[in-house]
Backbone as CSV, one residue per row, in Angstrom:
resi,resn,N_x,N_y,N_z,CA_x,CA_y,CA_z,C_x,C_y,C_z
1,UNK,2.264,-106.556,53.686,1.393,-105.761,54.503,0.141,-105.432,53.700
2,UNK,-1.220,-105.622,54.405,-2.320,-105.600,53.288,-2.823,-104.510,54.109
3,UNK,-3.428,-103.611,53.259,-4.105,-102.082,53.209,-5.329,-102.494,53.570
4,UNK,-5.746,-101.927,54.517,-6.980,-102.152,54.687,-7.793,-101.165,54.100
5,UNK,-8.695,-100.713,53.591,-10.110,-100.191,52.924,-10.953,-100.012,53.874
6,UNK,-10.871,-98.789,54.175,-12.216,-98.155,55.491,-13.579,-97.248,54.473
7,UNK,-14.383,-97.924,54.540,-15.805,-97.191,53.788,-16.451,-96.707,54.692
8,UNK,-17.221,-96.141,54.726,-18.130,-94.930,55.507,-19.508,-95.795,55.049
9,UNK,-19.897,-96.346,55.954,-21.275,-96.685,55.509,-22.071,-95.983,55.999
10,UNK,-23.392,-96.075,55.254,-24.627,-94.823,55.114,-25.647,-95.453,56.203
11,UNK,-25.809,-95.000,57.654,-26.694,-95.152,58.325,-27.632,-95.645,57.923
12,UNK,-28.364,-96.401,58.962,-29.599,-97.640,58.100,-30.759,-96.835,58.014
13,UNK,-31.081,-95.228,58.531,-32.394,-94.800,58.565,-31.986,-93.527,57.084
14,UNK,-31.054,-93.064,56.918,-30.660,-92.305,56.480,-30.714,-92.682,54.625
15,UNK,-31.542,-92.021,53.308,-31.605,-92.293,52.308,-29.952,-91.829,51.678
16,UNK,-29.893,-91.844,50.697,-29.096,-91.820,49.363,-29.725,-90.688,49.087
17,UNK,-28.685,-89.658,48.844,-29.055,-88.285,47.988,-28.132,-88.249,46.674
18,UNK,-28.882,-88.016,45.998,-27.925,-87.698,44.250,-28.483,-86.292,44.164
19,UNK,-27.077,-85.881,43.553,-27.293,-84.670,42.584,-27.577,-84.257,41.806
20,UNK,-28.334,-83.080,41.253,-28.359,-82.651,39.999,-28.024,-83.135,38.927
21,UNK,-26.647,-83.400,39.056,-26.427,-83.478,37.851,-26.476,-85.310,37.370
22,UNK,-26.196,-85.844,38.537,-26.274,-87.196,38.297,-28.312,-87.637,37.745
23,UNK,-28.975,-86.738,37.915,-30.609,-86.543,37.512,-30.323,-86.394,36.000
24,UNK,-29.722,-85.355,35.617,-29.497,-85.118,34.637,-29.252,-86.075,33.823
25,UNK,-27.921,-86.970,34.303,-27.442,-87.511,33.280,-27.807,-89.093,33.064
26,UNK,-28.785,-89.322,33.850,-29.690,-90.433,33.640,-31.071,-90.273,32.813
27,UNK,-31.222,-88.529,32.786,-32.642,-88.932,31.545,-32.448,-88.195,30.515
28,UNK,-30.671,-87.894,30.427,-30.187,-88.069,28.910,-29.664,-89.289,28.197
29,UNK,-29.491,-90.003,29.599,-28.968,-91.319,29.196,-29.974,-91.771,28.584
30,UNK,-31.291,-91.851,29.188,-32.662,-92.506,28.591,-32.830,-92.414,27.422
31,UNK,-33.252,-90.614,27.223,-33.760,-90.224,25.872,-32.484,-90.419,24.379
32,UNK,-31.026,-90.995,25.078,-29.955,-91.165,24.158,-30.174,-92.714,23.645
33,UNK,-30.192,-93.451,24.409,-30.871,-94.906,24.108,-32.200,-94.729,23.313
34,UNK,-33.172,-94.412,23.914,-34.142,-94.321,22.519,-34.357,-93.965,21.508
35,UNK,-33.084,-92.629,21.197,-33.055,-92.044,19.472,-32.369,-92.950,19.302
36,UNK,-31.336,-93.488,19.893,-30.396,-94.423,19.023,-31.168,-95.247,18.513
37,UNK,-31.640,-95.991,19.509,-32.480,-97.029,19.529,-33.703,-97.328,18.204
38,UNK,-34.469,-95.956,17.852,-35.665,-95.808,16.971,-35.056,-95.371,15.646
39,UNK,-33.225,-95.081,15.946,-32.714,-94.919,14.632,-32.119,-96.361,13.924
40,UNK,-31.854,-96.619,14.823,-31.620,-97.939,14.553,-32.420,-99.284,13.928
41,UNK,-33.540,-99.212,14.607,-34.828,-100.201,14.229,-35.344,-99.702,12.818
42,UNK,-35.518,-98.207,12.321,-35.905,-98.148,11.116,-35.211,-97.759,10.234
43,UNK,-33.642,-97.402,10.423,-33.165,-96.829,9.225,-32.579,-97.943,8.361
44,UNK,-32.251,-98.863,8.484,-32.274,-100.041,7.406,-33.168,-100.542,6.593
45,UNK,-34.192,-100.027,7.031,-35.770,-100.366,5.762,-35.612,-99.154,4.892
46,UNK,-35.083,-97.747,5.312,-35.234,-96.361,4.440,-34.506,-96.719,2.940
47,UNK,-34.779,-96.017,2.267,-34.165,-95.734,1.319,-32.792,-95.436,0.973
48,UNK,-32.074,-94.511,2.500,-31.266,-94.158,2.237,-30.449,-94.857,2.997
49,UNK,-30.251,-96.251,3.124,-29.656,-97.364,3.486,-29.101,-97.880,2.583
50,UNK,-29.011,-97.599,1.308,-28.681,-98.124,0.045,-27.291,-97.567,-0.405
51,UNK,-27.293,-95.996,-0.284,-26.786,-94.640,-0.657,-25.947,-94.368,0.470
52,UNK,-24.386,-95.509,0.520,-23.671,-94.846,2.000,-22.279,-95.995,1.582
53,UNK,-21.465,-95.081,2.330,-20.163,-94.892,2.261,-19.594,-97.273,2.158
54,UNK,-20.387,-98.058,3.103,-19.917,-98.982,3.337,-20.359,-99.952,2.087
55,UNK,-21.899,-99.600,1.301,-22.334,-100.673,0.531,-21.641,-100.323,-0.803
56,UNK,-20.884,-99.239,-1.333,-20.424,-98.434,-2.334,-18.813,-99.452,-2.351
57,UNK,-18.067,-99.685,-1.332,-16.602,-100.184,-0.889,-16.848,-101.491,-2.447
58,UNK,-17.579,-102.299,-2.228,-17.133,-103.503,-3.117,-18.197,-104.591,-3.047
59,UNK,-18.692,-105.071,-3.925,-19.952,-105.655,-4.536,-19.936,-106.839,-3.119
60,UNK,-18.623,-107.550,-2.341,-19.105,-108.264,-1.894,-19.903,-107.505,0.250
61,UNK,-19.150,-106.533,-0.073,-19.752,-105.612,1.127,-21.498,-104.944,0.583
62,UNK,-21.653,-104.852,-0.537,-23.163,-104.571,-1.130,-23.932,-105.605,-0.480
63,UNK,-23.466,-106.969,-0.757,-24.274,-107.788,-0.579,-24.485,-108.493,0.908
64,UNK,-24.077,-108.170,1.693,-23.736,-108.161,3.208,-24.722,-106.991,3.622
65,UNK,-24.225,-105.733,2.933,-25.117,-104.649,3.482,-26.591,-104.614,2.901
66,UNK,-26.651,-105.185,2.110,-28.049,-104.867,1.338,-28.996,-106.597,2.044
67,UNK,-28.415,-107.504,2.590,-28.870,-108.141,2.924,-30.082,-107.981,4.422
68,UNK,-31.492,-109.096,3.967,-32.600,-108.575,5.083,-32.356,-109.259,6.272
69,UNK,-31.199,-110.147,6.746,-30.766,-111.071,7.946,-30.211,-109.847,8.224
70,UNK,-28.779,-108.787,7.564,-28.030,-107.684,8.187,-29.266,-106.976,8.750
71,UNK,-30.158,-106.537,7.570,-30.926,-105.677,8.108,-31.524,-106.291,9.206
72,UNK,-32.106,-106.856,9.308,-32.858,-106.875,10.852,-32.003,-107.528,12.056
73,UNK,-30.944,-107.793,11.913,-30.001,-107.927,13.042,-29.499,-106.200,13.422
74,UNK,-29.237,-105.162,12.319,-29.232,-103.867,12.859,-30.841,-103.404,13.570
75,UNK,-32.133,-103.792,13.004,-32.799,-103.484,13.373,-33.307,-103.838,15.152
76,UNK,-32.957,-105.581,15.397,-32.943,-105.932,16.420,-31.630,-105.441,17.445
77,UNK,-31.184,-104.971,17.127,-30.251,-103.998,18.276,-30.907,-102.831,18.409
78,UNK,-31.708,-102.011,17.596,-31.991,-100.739,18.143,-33.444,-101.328,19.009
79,UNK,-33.670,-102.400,18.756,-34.862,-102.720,19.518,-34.712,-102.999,20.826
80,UNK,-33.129,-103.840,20.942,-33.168,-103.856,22.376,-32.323,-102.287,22.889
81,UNK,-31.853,-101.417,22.209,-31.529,-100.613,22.848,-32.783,-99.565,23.166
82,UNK,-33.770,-100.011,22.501,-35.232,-99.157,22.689,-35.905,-100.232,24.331
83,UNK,-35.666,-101.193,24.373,-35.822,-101.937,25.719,-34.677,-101.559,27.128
84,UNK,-33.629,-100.957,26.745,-32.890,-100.588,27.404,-33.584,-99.101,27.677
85,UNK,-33.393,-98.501,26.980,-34.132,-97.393,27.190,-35.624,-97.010,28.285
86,UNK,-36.310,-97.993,27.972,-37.549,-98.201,29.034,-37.069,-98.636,30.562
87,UNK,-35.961,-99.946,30.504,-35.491,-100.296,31.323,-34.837,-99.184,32.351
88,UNK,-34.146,-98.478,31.730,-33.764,-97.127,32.322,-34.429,-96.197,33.192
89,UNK,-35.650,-96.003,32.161,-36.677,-95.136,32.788,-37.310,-95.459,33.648
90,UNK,-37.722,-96.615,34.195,-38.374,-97.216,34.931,-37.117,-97.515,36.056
91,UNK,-35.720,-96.908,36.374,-34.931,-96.739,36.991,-34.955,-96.085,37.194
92,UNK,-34.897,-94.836,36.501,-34.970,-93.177,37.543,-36.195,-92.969,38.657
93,UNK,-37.153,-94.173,39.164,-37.273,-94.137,40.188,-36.613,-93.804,41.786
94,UNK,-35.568,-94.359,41.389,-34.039,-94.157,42.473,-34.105,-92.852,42.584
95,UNK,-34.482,-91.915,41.948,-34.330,-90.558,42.289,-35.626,-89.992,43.344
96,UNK,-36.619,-90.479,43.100,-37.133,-90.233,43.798,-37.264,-90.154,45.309
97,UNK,-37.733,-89.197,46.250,-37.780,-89.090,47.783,-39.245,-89.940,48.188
98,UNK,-38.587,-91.104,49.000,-40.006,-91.829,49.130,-39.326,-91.842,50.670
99,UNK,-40.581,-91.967,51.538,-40.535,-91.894,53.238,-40.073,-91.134,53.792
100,UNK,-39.715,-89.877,53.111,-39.150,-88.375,53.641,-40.332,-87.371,54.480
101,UNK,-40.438,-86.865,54.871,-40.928,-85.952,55.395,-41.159,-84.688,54.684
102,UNK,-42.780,-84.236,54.079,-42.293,-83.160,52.992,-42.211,-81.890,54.096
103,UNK,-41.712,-80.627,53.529,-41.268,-79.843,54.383,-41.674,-78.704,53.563
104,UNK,-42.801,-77.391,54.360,-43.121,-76.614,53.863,-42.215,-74.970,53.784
105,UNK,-42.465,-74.049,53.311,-41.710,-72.842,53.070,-41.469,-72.830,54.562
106,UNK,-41.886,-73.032,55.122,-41.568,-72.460,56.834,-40.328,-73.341,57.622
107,UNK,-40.367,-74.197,57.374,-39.437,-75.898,57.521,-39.487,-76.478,58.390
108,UNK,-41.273,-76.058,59.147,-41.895,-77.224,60.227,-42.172,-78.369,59.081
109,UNK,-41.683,-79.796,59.930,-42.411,-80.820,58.893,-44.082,-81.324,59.221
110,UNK,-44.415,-81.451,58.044,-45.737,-81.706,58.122,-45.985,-83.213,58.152
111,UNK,-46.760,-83.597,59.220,-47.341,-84.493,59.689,-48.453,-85.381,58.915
């Protein structure tokens, strides 16, 4: 016996409303991708890329970690997670009310 799956589909004139919090958690998502992202792209050139728990383990992990192919393969991930990041932002368009009717303190709509 197969279950059938009844969805409620969203009238064809009728938009998509999100919540608060789903606003929220798309332009923390953003601004979380781009620290990662700008931590990522430069902290392997710093100094203190040298001075850490993984290149200390054993001369042949030094040389893996201290290498400029590692480094800029960490660097090219925070780059695309800095492209993800834009990509994102240029998504929270979706939030926006486009072809709505704005509606003043009174809640005649304005024409």
């Amino acid at each position: 016996m197969a279950v059938e799956r009844v969805e409620e589909a969203q009238p064809a004139g009728e938009a998509v409303r999100y919540h608060w919090y789903q606003k929220l958690a798309a332009v923390l998502y953003v601004f979380f991708c781009f620290e990662i992202g700008v931590f990522l792209f430069l902290f392997p050139w710093l100094e203190l890329w040298n001075r850490n728990y993984f290149s200390g383990l054993s001369p042949s992990w030094s040389e893996v970690w201290n290498n400029p192919y590692f480094r800029g393969a960490v660097s090219g991930v925070g780059l695309a997670d800095i492209g993800i990041s834009f990509v994102e932002l240029l998504r929270l368009r979706r939030f926006a009310r486009r072809g709505q009717e704005q509606q003043p303190a009174t809640g005649a709509p304005v024409r």
